[in-house]
C-alpha positions in Angstrom: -17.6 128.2 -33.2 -20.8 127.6 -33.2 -21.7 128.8 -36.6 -19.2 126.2 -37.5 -21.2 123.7 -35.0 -24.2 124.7 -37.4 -22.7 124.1 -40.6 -21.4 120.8 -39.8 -24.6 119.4 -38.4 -26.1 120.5 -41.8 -23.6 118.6 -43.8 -23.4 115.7 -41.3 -27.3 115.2 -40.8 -27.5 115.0 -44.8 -25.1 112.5 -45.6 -25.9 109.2 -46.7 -22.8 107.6 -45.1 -24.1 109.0 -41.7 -28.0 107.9 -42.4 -26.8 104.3 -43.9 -24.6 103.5 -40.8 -26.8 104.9 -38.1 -29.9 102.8 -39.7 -27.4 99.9 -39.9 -25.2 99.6 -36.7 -28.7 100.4 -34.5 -30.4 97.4 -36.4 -28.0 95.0 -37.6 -25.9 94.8 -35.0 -28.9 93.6 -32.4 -30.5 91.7 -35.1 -27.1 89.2 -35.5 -27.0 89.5 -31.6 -30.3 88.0 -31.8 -29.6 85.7 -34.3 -26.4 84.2 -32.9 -28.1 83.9 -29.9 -31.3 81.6 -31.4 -28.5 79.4 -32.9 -26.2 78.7 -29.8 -29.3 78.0 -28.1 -31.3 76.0 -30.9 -28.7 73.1 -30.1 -27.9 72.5 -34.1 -24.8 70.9 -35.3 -22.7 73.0 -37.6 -20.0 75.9 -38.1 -22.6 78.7 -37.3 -23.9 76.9 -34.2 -20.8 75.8 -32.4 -19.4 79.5 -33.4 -22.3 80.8 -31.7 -21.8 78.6 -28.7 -18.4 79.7 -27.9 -19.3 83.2 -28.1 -22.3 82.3 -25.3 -21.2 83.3 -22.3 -24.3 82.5 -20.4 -28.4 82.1 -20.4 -31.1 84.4 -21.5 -31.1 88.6 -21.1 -27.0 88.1 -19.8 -26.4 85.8 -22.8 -28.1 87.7 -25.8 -26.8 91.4 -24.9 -23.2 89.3 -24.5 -23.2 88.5 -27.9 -24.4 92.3 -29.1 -21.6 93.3 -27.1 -19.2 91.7 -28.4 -20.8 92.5 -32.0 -21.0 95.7 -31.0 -17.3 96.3 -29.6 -15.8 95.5 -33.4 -18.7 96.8 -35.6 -19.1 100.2 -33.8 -15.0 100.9 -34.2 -15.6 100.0 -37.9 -19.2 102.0 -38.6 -18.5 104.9 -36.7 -14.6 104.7 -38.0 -16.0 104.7 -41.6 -18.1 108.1 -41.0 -15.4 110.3 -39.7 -13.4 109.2 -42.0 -15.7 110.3 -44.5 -16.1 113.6 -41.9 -12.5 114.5 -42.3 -11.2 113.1 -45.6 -13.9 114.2 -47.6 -12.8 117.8 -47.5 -9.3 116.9 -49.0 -11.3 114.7 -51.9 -13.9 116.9 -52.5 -11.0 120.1 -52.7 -13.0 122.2 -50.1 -10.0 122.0 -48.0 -8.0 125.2 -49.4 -10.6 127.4 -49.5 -11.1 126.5 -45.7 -8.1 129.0 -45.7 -10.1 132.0 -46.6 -13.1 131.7 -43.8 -13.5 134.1 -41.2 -13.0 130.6 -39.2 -10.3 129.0 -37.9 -10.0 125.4 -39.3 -8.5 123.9 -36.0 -12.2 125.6 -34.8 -13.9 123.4 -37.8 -12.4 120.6 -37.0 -13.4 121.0 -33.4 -17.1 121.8 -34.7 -16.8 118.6 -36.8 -15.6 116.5 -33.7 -19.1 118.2 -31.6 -20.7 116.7 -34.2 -19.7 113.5 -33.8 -19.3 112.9 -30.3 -22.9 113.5 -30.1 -23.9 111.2 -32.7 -21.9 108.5 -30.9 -23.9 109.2 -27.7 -27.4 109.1 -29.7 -26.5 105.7 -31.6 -25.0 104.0 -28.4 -28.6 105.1 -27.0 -30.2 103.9 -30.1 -28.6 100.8 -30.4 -28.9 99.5 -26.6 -32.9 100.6 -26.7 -33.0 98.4 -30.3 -31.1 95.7 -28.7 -33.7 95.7 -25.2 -36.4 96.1 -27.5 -35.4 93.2 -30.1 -34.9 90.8 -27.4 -38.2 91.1 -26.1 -39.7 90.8 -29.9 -37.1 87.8 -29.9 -38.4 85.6 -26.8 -35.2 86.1 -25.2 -36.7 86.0 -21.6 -39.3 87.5 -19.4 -38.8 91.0 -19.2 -36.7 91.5 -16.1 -35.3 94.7 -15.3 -32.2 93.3 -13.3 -30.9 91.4 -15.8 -31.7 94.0 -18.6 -30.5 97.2 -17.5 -27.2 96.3 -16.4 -26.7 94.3 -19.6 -27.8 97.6 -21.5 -25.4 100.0 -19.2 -22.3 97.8 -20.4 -23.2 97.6 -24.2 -23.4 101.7 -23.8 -20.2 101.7 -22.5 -18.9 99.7 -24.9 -20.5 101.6 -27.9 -19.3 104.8 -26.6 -15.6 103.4 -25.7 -15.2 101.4 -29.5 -17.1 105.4 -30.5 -14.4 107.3 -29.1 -11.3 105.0 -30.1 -13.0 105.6 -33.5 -12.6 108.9 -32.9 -8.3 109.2 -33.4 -9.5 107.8 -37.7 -10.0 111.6 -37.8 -6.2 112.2 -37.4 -5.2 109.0 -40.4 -8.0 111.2 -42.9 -6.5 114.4 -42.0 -2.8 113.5 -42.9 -3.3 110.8 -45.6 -5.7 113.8 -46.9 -8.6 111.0 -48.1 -11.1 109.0 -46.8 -9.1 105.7 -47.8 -5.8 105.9 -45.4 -8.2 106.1 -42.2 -10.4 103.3 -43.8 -7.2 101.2 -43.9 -6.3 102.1 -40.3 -9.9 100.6 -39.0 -9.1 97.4 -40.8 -5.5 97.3 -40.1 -5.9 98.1 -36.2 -8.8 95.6 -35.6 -6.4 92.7 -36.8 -3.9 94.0 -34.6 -6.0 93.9 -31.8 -7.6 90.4 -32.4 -3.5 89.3 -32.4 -2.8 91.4 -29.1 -6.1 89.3 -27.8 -4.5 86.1 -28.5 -1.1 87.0 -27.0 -2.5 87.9 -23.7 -1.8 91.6 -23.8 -5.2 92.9 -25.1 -5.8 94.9 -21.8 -2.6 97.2 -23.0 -3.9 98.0 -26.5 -6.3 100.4 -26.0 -8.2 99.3 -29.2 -8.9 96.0 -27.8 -10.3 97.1 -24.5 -13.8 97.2 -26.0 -14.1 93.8 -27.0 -12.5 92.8 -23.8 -15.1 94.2 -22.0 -17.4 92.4 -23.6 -16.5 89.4 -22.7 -15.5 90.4 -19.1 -16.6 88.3 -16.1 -16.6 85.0 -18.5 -14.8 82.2 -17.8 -11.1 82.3 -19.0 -11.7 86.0 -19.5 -8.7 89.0 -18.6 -10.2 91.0 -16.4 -9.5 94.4 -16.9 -7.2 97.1 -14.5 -8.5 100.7 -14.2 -5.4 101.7 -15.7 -5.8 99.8 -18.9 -9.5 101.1 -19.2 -8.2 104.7 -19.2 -5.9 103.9 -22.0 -9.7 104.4 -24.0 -10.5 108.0 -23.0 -6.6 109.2 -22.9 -5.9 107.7 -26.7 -9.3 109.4 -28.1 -8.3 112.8 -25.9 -4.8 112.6 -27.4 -6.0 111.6 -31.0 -8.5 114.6 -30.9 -5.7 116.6 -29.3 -3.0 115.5 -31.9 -6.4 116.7 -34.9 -7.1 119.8 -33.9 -3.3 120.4 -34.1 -2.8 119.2 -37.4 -5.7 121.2 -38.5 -4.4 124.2 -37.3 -0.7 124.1 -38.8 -1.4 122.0 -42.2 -0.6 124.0 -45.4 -2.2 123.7 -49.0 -1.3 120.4 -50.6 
């Protein structure tokens, strides 16, 4: 297993898909945080700036790492959604999957090294993104630097990255069966339009993909709040996704 663990880090540290979307989702996602939040509190007319307004939930530190969050609750299920994609289907496009049969490894054991992998590159980008966010909104003249309002602000958008990480997670299981990076790619779209639709019909606390974005917005007026059942719906999905991987791993034959 850990051999496996090795090889997988090698592979995962060198891809481009992995370096473009950690360099991306720890920058960008801050940076249009940032930027929504100098237009909703500019006070311009326009689409942009009443956009940005409704997402404004509040003033200064609470305000700005709002808007990451909610940023951050969609663009972290697609980024990190995109890479394991990539992690999984790529050994059915590149044909490295059949001779996976001949390793002294199991490959329900290489999946699991592949899922190491990538649980602890969602806990270093959730770290990197909340330190780029803290750090941008100082460079940005958000506010006075003031650990009460920052830290906790910081705490939630780590959850959040982690939670929106893990749902990601279950993509593994669309790339392993539809054998390609493309069917899992299709799931991220397809599921975050199902989720902005449970949103609007009021039952966005029971779809376990929408919890994220809920969170984000929780404690603003009009928002759900959120029962401690329906925020372990998150963990239990990615368990049973990883769960429902690994098994698939184990029994699939040569295609």
């Amino acid at each position: 297993m850990r051999r496996a663990i090795r090889v997988e880090w090698w592979k995962f540290r060198r891809s481009r898909v992995v370096i473009t979307a950690t360099g991306l989702m720890s920058i960008l996602l801050p940076a249009m945080g940032l930027g929504f939040f100098v237009v909703a509190v500019s006070g311009g007319n326009g689409v942009l700036a009443d956009k940005a307004g409704a997402l404004l939930t509040a003033e200064g530190w609470p305000g700005y790492l709002g808007l990451v969050d909610q940023i951050a609750a969609v663009a972290t299920f697609l980024g990190v959604g995109v890479v394991v994609a990539w992690a999984f289907g790529r050994e059915h496009v590149d044909r490295t999957f059949p001779s996976l049969f001949a390793l002294p490894v199991s490959r329900s054991a290489i999946a699991g090294a592949k899922f190491v992998v990538l649980v602890g590159w969602i806990l270093t980008l959730s770290i990197l993104i909340s330190l780029a966010a803290a750090a941008l909104g100082v460079v940005g003249g958000v506010g006075p630097w003031d650990t009460g309002e920052i830290w906790p602000g910081v705490a939630r958008l780590s959850v959040i990255t982690i939670g929106a990480g893990a749902l990601a997670l279950t993509m593994a299981l669309f790339a392993s069966v539809g054998r390609g990076y493309l069917p899992a790619i299709g799931a991220v779209i397809v599921i975050i339009a199902i989720a902005q639709v449970a949103v609007l019909l009021g039952t966005g606390g029971w779809f376990p993909f929408a919890v994220p974005g809920l969170l984000a917005v929780a404690g603003a007026e009009g928002a759900p709040e959120l029962t401690a059942a329906q925020l372990g719906l998150v963990p239990a999905l990615a368990a049973a996704g990883i769960w429902l991987t690994l098994l698939w791993w184990g029994h699939s034959e040569v295609s």
